[in-house]
Structures are given as structure tokens and as C-alpha cells.
N, CA, C and O of each residue as an XYZ file, in Angstrom:
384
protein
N     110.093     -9.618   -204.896
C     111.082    -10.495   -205.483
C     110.655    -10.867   -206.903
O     109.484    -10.866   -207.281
N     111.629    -11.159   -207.593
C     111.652    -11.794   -209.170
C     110.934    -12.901   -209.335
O     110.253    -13.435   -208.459
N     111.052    -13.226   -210.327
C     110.363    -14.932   -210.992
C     111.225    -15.983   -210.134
O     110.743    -16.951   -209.546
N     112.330    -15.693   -210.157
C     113.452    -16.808   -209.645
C     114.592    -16.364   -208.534
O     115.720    -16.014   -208.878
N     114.333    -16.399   -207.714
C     115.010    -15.085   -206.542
C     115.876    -15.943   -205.593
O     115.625    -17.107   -205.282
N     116.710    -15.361   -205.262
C     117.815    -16.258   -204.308
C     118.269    -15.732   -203.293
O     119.418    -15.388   -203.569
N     118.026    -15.466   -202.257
C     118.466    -15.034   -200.970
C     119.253    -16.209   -199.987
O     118.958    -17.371   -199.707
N     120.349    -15.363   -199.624
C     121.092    -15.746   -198.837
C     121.149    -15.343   -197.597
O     121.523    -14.170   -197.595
N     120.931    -15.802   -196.358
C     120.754    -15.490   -194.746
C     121.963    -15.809   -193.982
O     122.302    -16.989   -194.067
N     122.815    -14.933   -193.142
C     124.022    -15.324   -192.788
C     124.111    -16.477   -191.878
O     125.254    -16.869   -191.639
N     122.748    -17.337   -191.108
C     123.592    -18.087   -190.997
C     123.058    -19.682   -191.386
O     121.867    -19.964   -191.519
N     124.099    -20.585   -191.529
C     123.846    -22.204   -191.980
C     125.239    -22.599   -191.808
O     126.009    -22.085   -190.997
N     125.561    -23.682   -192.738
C     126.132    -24.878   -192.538
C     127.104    -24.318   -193.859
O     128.267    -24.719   -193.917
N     126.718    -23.626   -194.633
C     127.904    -23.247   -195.862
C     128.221    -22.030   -195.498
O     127.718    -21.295   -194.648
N     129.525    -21.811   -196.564
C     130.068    -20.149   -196.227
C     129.515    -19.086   -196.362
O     129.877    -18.006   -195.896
N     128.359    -19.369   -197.179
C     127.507    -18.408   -197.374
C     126.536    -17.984   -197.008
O     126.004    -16.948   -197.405
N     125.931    -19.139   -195.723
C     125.142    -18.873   -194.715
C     124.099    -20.455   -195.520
O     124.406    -21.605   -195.833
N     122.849    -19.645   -195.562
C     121.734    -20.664   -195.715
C     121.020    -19.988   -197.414
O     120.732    -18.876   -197.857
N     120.996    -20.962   -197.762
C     120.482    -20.338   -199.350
C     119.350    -20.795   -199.788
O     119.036    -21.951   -199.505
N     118.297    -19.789   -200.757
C     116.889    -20.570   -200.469
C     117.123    -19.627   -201.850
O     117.580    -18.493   -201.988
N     116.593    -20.630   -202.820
C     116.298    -21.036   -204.375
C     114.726    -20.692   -204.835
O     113.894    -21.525   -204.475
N     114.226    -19.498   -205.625
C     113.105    -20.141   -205.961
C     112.042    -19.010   -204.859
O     112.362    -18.538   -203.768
N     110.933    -18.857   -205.509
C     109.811    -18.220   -204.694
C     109.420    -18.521   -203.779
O     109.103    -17.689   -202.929
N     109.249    -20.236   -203.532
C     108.345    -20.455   -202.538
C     109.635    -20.409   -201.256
O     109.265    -19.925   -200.187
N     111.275    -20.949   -201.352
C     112.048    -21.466   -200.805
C     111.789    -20.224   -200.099
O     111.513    -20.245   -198.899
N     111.865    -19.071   -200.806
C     112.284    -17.561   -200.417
C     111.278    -16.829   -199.468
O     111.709    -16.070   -198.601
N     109.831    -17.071   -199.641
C     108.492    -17.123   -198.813
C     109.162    -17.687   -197.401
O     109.338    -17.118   -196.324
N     109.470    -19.062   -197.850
C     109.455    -20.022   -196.266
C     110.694    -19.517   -195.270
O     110.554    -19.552   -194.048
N     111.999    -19.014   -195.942
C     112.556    -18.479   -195.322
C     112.739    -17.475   -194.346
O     113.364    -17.384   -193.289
N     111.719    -16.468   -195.285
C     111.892    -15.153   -194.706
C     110.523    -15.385   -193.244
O     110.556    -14.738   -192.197
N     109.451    -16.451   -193.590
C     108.768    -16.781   -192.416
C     109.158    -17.317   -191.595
O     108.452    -17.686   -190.656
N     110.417    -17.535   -191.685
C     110.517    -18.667   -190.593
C     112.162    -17.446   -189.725
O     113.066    -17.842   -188.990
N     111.937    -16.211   -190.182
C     112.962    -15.127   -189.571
C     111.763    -14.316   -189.057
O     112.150    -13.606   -188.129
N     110.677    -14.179   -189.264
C     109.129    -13.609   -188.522
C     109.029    -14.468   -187.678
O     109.138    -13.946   -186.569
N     108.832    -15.833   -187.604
C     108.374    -16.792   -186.576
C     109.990    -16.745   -185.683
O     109.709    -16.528   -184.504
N     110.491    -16.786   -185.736
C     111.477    -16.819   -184.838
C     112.198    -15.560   -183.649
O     112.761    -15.657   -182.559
N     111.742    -14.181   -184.728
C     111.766    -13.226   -183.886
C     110.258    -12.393   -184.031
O     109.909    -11.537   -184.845
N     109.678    -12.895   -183.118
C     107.647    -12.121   -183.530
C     107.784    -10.791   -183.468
O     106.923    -10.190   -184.111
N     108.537    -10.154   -182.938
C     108.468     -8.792   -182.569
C     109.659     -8.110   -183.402
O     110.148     -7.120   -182.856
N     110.189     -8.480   -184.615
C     111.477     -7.763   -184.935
C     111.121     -6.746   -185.610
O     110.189     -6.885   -186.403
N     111.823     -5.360   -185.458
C     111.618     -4.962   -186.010
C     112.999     -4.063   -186.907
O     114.120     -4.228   -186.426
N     112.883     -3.196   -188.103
C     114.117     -2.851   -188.455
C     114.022     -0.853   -188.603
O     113.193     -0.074   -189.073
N     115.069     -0.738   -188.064
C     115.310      0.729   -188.003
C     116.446      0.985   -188.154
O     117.290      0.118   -188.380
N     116.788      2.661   -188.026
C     117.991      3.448   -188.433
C     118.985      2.659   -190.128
O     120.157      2.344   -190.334
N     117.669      2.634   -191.003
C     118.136      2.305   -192.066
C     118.406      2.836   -192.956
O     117.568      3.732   -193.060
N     119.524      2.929   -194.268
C     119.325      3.858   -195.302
C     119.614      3.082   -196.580
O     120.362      2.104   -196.549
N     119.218      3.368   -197.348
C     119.467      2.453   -198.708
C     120.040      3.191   -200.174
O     120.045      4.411   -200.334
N     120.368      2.510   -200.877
C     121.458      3.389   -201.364
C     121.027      2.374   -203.015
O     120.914      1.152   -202.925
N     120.917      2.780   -203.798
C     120.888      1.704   -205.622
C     121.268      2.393   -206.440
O     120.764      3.497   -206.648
N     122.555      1.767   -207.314
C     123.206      2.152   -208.397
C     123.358      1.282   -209.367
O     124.306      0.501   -209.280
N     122.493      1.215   -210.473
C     122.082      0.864   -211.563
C     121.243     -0.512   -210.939
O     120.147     -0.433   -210.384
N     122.048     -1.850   -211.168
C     120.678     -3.081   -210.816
C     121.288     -3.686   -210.061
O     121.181     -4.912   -210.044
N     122.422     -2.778   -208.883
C     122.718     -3.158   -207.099
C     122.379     -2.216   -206.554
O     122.220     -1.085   -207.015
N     122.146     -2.824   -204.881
C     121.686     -1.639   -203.897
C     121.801     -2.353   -202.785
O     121.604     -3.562   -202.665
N     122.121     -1.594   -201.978
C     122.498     -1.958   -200.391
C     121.443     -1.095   -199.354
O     121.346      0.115   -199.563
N     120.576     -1.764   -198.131
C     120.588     -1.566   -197.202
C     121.427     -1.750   -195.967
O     121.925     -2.813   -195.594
N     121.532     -0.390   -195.289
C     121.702     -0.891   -193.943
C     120.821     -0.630   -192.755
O     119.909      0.172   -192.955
N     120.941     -1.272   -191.291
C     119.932     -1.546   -190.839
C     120.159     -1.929   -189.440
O     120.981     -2.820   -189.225
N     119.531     -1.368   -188.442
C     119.263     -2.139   -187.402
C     117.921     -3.027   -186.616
O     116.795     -2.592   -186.372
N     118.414     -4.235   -186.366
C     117.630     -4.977   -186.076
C     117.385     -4.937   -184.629
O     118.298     -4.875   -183.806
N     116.002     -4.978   -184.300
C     115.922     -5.364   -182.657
C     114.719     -6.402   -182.651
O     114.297     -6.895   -183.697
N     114.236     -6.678   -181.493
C     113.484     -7.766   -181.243
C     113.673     -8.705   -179.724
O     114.435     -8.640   -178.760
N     112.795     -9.375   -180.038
C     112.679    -10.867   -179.005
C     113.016    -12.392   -179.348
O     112.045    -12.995   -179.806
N     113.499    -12.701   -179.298
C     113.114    -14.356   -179.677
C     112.556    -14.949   -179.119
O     112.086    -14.296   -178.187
N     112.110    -16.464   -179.091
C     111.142    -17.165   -178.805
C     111.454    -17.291   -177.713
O     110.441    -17.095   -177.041
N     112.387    -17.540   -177.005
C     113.025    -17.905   -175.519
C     113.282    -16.671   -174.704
O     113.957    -16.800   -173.682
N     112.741    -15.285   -175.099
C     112.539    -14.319   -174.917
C     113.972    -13.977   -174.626
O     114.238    -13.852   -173.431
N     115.041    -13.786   -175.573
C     116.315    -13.040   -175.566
C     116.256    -11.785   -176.303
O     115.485    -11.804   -177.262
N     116.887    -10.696   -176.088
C     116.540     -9.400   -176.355
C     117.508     -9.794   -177.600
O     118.296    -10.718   -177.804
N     117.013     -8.491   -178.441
C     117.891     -9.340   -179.918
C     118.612     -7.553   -180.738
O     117.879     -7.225   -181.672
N     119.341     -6.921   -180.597
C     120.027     -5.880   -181.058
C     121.248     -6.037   -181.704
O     122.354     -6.044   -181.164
N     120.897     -6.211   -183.347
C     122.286     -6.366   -184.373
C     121.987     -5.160   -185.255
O     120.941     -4.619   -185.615
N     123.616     -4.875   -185.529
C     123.126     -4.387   -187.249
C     123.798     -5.090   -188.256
O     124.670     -5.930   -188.030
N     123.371     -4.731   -189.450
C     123.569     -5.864   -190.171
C     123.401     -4.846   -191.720
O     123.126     -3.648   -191.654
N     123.581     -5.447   -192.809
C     123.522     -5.067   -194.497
C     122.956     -6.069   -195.508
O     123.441     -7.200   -195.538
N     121.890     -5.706   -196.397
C     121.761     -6.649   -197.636
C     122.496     -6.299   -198.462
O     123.052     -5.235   -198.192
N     122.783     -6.782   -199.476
C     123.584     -6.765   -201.043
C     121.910     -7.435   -201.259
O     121.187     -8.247   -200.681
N     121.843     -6.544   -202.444
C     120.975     -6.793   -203.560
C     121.347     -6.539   -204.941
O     122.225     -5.701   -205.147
N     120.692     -7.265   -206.114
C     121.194     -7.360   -207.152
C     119.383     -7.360   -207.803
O     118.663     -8.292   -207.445
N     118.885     -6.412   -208.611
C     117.765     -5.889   -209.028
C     117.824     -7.007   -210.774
O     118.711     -7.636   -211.351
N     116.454     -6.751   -211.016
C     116.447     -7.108   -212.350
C     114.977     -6.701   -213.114
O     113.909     -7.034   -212.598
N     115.010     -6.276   -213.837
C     113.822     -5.822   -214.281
C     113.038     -4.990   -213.088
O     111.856     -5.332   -213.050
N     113.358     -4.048   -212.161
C     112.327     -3.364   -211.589
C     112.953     -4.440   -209.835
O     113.301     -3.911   -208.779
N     112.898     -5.748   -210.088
C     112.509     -6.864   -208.950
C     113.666     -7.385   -208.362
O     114.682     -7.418   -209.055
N     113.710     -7.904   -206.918
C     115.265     -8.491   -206.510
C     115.259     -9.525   -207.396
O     114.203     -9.824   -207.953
N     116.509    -10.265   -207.672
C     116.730    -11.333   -208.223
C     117.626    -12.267   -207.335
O     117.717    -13.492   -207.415
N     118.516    -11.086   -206.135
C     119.608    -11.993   -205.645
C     119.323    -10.734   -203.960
O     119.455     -9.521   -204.123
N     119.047    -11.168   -202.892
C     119.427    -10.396   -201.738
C     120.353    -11.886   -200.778
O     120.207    -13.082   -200.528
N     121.410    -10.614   -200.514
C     122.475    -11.436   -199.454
C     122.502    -10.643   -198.150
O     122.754     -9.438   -198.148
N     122.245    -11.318   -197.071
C     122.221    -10.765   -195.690
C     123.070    -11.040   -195.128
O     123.417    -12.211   -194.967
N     123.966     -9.527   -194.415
C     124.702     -9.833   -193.431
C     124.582     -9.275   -192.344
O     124.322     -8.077   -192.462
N     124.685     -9.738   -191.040
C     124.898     -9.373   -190.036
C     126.344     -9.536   -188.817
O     127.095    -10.511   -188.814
N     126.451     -8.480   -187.969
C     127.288     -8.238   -187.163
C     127.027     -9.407   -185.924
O     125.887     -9.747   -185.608
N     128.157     -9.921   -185.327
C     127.824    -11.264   -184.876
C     128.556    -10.503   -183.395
O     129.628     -9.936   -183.181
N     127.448    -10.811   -182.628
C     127.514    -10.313   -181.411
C     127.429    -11.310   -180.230
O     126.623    -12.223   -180.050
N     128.626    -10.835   -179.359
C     129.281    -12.318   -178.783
C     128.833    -11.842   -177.161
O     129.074    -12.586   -176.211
């Protein structure tokens, strides 16, 4: 990630999910999507960048803490800058 990086996680309390500002915000976030699923892991992915955007896609599997089996797929939007993300937005398929 960049100097000043902004990721967005699909889910929270705004339309845009949960938004975390800033290096450290962006650290604590993405630990606290490790601590929540210990075992996740991501496969059948391909990624794709044209000029300073790029998209993964991706499947997720895993455990959660309450030991629920966890199988989504899902896409980032990224927005590059100098070499580094500056902006990743996560979405996932909401499985009912």
C-alpha cells in the first residue's frame, strides 16, 4: 500500500461498507479479516491492470471463529499510484 491508502470492506454501517483511512487504519483492518477467519484462504484468482486500475477476482474459503465453513467469491477495484495501491474496494457475493 501507498503513503495514504484507503480501503473499503463490503461490510459496515455505510453504503460503502466499512472504510479505513490511512496506514495504520488499513494494517488494523485487514488484521482483524485474518483474526476473524484464521484459516482463509484465496484461490481461483486472476488479475487483470490497465494503466493505474486493476481488478482481482477471487475465491474465498475458510473457517470462522464459531467454526462456520466460509465459501464466497468476491472482486477488488484497485486504483494504483506510483507503483503502490492508493484506493482497494472489496466486494463480495452475499450468500444467503
Amino acid at each position: 500500500f501507498g503513503d495514504d491508502p484507503v480501503l473499503e470492506m463490503p461490510r459496515g454501517s455505510h453504503p460503502w461498507g466499512h472504510r479505513a483511512d490511512g496506514r495504520e487504519e488499513v494494517r488494523k483492518s485487514l488484521a482483524m479479516r485474518f483474526e476473524g477467519i484464521p484459516d482463509v484462504h484465496y484461490g481461483e484468482d486472476r488479475h487483470f491492470v490497465c494503466g493505474r486500475r486493476g481488478v482481482s477476482e477471487w475465491l474465498l474459503t475458510g473457517t470462522d471463529r464459531g467454526g462456520r465453513k466460509i465459501r464466497v467469491r468476491g472482486c477488488d477495484l484497485f486504483e494504483f499510484d506510483r507503483g503502490k495501491i492508493a484506493r482497494k474496494d472489496s466486494y463480495w457475493k452475499i450468500v444467503e
